[in-house]
Residue, then its C-alpha position, 0 to 999 in steps of 0.5 A: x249913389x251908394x258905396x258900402x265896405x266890409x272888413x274882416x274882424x277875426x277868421x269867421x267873423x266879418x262887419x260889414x256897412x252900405x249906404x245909398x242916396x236916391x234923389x228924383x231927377x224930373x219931378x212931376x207937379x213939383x215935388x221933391x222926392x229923395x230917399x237914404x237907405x243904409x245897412x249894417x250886419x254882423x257875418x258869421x262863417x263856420 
């Protein structure tokens, strides 16, 4: 699961954010494993 967004700060100049959630749906021998990941960045255009 992930969603992100981007949003645009002044003609050249834009932020933008995204974030996933990964989980295991049938672990071997019990364990648990899940995952975040998440990004963050300025862009700039000229």
């Amino acid at each position: 699961m992930g969603g992100g967004l981007a949003t645009k700060v002044a003609k050249n100049f834009s932020l933008y954010s995204n974030a996933t959630y990964q989980f295991a749906l049938n672990n071997a021998e019990g364990q648990k494993r899940d995952g975040i990941n998440a990004t963050v960045g300025l862009r700039f255009t000229w």
